[in-house]
C-alpha positions as CSV (number, residue, x, y, z in Angstrom):
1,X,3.0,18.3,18.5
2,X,6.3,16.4,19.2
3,X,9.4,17.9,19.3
4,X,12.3,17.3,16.6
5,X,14.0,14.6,18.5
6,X,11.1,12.9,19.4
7,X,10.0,12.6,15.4
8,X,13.6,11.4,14.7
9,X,13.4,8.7,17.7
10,X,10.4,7.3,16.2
11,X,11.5,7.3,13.0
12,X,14.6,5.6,13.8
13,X,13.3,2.5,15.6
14,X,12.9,0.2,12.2
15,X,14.5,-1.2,9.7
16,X,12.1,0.1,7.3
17,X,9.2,3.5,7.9
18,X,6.1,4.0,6.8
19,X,4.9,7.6,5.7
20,X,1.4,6.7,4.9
21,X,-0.1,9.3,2.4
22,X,-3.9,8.4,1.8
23,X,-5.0,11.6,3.3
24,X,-3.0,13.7,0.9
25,X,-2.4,11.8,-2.0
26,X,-4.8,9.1,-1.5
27,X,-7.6,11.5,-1.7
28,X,-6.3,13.4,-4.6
29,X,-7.3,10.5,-6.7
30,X,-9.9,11.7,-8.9
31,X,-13.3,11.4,-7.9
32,X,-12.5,10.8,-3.9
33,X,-13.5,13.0,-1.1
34,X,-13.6,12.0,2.2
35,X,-15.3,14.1,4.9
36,X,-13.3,15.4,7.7
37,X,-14.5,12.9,9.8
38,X,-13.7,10.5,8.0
39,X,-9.9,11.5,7.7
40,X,-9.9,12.0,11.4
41,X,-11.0,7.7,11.5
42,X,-8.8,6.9,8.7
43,X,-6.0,9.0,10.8
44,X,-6.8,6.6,14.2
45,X,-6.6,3.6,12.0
46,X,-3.5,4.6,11.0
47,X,-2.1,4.7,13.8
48,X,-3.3,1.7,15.4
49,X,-1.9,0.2,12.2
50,X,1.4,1.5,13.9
51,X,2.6,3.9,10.7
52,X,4.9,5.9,12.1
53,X,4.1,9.0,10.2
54,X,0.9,10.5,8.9
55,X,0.9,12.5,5.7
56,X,-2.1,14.3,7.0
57,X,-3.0,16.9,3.7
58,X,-2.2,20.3,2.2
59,X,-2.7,23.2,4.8
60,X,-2.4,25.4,2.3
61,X,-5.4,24.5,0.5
62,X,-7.5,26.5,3.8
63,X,-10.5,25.9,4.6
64,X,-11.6,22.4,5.5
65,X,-8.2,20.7,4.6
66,X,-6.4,23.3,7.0
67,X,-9.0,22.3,9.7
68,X,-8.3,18.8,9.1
69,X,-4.9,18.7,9.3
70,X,-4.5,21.0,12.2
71,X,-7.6,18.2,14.6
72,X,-5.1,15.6,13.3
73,X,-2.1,17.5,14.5
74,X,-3.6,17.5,18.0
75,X,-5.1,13.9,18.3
76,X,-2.7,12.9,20.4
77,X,-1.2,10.1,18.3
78,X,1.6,8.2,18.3
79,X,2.6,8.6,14.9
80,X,4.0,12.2,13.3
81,X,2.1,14.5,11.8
82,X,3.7,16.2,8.3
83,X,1.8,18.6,6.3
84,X,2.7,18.8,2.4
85,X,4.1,22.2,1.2
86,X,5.3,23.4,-2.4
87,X,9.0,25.1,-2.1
88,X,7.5,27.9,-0.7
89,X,7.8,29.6,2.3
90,X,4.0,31.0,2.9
91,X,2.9,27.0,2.5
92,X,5.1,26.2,4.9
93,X,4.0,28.7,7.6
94,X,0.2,27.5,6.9
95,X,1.7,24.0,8.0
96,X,3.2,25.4,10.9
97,X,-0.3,27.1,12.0
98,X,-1.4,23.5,12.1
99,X,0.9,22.2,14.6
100,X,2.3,19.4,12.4
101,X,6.0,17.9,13.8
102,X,6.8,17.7,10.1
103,X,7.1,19.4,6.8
104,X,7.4,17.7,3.2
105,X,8.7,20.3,0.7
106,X,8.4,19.6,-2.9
107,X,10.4,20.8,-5.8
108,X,11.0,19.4,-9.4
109,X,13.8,17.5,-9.9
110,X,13.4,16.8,-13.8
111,X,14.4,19.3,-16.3
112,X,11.1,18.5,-18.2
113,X,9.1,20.2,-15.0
114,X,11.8,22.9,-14.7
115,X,11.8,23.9,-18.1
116,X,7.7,23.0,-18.9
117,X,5.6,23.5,-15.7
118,X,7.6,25.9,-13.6
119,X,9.4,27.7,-16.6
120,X,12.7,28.3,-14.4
121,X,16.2,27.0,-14.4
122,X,18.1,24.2,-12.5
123,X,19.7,27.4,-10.4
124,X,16.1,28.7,-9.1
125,X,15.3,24.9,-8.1
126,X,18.2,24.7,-5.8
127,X,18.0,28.1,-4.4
128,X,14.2,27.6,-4.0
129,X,15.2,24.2,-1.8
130,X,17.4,26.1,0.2
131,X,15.2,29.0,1.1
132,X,12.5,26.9,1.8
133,X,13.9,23.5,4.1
134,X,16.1,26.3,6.1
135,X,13.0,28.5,7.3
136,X,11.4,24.9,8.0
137,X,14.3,23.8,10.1
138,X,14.4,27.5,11.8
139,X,10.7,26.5,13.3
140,X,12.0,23.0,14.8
141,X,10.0,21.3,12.1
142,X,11.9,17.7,10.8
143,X,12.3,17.7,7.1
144,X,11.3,15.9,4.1
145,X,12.5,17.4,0.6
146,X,10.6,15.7,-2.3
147,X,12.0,15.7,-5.8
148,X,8.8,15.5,-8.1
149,X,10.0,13.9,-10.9
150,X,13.0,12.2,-10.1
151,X,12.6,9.4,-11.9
152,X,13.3,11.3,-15.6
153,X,15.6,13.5,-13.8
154,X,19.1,13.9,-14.8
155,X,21.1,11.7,-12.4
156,X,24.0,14.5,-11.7
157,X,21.5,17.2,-10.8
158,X,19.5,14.8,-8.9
159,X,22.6,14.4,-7.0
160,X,23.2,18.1,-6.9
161,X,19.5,18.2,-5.8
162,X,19.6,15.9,-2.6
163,X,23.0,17.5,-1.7
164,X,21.4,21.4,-1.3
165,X,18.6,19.9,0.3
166,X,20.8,18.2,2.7
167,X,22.6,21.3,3.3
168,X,20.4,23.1,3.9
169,X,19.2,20.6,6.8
170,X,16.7,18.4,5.3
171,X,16.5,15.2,7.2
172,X,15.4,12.7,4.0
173,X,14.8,12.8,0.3
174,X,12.1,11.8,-1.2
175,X,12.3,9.9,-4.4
176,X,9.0,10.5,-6.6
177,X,8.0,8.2,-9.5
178,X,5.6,10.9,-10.5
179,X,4.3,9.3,-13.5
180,X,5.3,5.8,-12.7
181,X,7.3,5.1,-15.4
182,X,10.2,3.1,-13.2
183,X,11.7,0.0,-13.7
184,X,13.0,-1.9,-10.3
185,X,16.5,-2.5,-12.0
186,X,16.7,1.0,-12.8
187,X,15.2,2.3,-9.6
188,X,17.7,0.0,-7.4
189,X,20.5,1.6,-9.3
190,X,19.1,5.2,-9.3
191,X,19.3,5.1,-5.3
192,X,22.1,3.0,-4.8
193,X,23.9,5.9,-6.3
194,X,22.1,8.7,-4.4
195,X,22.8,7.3,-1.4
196,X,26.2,7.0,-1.7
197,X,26.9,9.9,-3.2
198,X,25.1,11.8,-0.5
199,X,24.3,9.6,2.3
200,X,20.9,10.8,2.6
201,X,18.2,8.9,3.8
202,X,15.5,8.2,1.1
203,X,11.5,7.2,1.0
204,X,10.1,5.5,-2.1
205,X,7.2,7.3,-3.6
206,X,6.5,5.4,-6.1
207,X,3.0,5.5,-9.0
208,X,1.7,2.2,-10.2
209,X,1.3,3.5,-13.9
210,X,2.6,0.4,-15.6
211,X,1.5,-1.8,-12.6
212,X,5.4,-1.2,-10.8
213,X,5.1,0.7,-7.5
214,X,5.3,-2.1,-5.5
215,X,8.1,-3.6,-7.0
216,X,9.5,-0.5,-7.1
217,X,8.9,0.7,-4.1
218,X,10.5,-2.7,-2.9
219,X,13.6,-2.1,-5.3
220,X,14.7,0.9,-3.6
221,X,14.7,-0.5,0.2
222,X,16.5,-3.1,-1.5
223,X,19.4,-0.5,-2.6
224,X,19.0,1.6,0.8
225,X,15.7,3.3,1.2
226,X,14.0,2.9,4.5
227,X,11.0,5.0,4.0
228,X,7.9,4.3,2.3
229,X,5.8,6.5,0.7
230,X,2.5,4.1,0.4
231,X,-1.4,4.6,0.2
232,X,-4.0,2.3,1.7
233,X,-5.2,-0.1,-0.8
234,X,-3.2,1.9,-3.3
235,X,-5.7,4.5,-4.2
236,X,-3.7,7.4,-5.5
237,X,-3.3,10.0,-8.9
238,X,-4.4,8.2,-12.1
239,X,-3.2,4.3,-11.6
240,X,-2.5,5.0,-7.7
241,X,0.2,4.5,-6.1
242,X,2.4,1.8,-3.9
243,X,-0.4,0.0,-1.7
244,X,0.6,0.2,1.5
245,X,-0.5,-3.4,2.8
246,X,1.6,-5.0,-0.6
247,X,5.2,-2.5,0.3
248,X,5.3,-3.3,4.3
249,X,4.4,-7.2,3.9
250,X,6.8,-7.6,0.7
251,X,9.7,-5.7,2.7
252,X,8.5,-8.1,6.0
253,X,7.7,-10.6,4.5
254,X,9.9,-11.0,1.6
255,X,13.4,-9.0,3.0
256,X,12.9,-9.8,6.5
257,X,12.9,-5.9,7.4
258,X,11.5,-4.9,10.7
259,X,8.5,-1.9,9.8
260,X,6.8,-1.5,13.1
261,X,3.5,-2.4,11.4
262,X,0.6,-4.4,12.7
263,X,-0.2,-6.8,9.7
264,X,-3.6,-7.7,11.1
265,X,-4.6,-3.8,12.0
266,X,-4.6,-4.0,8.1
267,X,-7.3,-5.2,6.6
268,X,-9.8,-3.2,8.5
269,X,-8.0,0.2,7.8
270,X,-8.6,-1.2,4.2
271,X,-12.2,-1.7,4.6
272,X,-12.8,1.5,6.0
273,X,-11.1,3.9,3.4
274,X,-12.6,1.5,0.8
275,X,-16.4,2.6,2.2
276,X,-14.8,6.3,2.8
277,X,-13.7,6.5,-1.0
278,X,-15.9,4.1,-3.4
279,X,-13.3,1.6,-4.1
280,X,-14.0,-2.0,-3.8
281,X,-11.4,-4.6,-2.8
282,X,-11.7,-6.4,-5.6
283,X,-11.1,-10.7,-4.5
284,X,-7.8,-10.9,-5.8
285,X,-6.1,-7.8,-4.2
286,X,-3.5,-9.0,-2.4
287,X,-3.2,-9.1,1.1
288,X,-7.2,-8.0,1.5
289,X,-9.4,-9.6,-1.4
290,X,-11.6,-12.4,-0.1
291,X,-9.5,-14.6,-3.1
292,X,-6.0,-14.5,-1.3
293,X,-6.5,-17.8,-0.1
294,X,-8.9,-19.8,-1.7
295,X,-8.4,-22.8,-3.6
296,X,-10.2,-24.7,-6.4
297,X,-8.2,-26.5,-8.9
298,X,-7.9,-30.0,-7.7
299,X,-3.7,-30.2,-7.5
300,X,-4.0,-27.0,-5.4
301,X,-6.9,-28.1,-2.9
302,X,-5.0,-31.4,-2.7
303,X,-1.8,-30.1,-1.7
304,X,-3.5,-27.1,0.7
305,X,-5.4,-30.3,2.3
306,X,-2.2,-32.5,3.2
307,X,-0.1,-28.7,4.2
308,X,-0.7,-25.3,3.9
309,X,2.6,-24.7,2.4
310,X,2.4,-26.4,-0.5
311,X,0.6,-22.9,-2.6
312,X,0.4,-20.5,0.2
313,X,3.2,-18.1,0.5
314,X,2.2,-16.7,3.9
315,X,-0.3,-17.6,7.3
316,X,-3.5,-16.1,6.3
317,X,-4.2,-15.1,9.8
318,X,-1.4,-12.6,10.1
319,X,-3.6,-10.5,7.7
320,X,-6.7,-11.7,9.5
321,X,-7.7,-13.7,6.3
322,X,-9.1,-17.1,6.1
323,X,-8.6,-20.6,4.0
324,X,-11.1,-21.5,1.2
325,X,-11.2,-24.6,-0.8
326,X,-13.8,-23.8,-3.3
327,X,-15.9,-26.7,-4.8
328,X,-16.1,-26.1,-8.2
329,X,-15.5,-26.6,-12.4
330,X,-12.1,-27.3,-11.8
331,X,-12.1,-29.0,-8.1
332,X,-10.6,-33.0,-7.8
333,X,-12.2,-35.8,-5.9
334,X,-10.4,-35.2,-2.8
335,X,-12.0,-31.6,-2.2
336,X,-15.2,-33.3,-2.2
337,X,-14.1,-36.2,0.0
338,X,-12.5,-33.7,2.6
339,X,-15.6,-31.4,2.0
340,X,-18.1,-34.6,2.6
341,X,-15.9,-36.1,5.8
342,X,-16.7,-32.9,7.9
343,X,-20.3,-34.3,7.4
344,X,-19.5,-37.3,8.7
345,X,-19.7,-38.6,5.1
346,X,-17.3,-41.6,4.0
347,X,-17.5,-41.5,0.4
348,X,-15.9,-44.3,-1.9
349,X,-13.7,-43.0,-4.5
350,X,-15.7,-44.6,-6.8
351,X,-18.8,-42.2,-6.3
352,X,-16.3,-39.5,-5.8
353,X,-15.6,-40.0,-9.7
354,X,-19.1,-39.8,-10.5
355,X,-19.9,-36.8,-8.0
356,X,-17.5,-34.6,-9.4
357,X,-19.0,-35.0,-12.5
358,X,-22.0,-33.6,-11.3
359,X,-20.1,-30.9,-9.4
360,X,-19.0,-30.2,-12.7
361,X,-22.2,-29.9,-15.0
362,X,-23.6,-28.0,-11.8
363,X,-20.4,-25.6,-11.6
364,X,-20.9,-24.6,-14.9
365,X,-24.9,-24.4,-15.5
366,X,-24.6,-22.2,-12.4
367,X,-21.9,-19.9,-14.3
368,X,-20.7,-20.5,-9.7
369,X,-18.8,-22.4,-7.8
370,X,-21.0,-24.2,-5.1
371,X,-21.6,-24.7,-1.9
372,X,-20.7,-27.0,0.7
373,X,-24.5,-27.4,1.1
374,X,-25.1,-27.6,-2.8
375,X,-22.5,-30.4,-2.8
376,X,-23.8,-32.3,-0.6
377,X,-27.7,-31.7,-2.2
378,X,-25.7,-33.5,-5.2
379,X,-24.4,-36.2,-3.2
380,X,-28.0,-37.3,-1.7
381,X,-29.5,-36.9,-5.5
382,X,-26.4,-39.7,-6.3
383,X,-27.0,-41.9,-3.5
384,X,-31.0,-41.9,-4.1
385,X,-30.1,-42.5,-7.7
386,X,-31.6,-39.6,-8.7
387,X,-30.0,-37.1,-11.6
388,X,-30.7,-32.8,-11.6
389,X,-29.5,-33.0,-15.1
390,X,-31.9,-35.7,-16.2
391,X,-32.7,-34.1,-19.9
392,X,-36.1,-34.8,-21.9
């Protein structure tokens, strides 16, 4: 268990900080359950990953999920350890029993939650926040206060909100898209305005409801934020939430922020919670699909082949992913000259022309792209004047 200064050294180090949440939230998507071993792997990957905190489950579920979080809590890792509370002060001391460094405590922010779900008043909220982050900062514990809701909360209370939490010692807000109903302008503005009303430090949780959690997500470092609140792959409540591999590369990538991650370490995190929980990595998922950089139509292959930079926005091999040009329906002549050349193949335009044409029937008979192999198959059959599509 590390000490409070020691959890507020590490998270102070970067520009932006990762509090991964697949073990909580991740797993709360419906139809996932990962054993405890698996958590414990998905917790080392993690780490390796270099995510600087762990959002490791809900002690006060019991059972397993207390077991679980209290192993991860003494693997000796370099990243924190938080356990996920409700306001309430019995949670919290069943995080404490694990020997987690950190506490998130959660509260409605949103009059439609105070009024609907916990049938109380904007008074109870605050006095609920300050009853349960001051026995949390009493046990040494560093502090995050989550306002569920907070998107469709009223902006003054919200305010209000953040301010009793930080009164009462909380060390960062967290800003909850619950049901993913954001917009980035409106998010940017929303904590813009929280931070300088308060000065708090916030994390972006943000739900990919109408496909937005990464932009999001991205939308409030832009206005301030410099934690994330991300899940592997994305997996998460209903839609899921902000993938973690899409939030850190966009804010590296795309802002130039510093986030202590490994980009490589990645991709096999990825592949592991995507045996662990069912959920493919579909070809196009960005940043892990097998698609990210392959090429087929013939202006794109033709510019990849003279420079990379022409329609790639990023080295593949930071992520540990590799080039493609893809022979196919909608390939030009030079893919299969470039393809053919690495035979030791010097083909004239000419019969490029008339190869592609066969590419083409092939391509789509096959309902496929082909092969280098297949290709060149169709070059021999042109060469020995032979046709595959030769028709009664």
């Amino acid at each position: 268990m590390k000490s409070y200064n020691e959890v507020k050294r590490l998270l102070s180090k970067d520009d932006v900080v990762v509090c991964d949440t697949t073990l909580r939230d991740g797993e709360q998507t419906a139809g996932i359950v990962f054993s405890n071993l698996e958590k414990y792997r998905i917790a080392q990957l993690l780490d390796d990953a270099g995510v600087q905190q762990i959002e490791s489950g809900i002690p006060t579920m019991g059972a397993d999920e207390k077991v679980a979080v209290r192993h991860i809590a003494h693997m000796g890792l370099n990243a924190s350890i938080l356990g996920w509370n409700r306001a309430d002060v019995h949670d919290i001391e069943t995080s404490i029993d694990c020997d987690v460094d950190s506490v998130a405590i959660s509260m409605s922010a949103s009059d439609i939650h105070i009024q609907h779900k916990l049938k109380k008043d904007r008074q109870w909220v605050l006095d609920k926040i300050t009853e349960s982050v001051e026995f949390a900062k009493e046990h040494g514990l560093y502090v995050s206060c989550n306002g569920e809701d907070a998107s469709r909360a009223d902006m003054d209370f919200l305010i209000q909100f953040v301010k009793t939490a930080k009164d009462a010692g909380a060390d960062r807000f967290r800003y909850c898209d619950t049901i993913g109903r954001e917009i980035p302008s409106n998010c940017y503005e929303r904590i813009r305005k929280i931070r300088e009303a308060t000065g708090m430090e916030v994390e972006m949780h943000t739900h990919n409801d109408f496909g937005m959690a990464t932009a999001n997500a991205v939308a409030g470092v832009q206005a301030g934020a410099r934690f994330l609140s991300v899940t592997s792959m994305g997996i998460g409540e209903r839609s899921g939430n902000a993938p973690l591999e899409e939030a850190v590369m966009s804010c590296q990538l795309l802002l130039g922020k510093k986030t202590g991650i490994v980009p490589i370490k990645l991709k096999p995190l990825a592949e592991f919670v995507s045996r662990a929980s069912g959920r493919e990595i579909t070809p196009g998922k960005p940043f892990l699909g097998s698609n990210c950089f392959a090429h087929e139509a013939g202006i794109h292959a033709d510019g990849i082949i003279k420079d990379a930079h022409n329609y790639e926005p990023y080295d593949p091999a930071i992520m540990g992913l590799e080039r493609k040009i893809v022979i196919g329906k909608h390939s030009g002549t030079h893919t299969l000259i470039n393809d053919l050349s690495k035979r030791g193949v010097d083909i004239s335009k000419e019969d490029a022309v008339k190869l592609l044409e066969m590419v083409r029937k092939a391509s789509v008979g096959l309902h496929r792209s082909l092969t280098s192999d297949e290709l060149y198959d169709l070059y021999k059959d042109l060469k020995n004047g032979q046709d595959p599509f030769e028709t009664l």
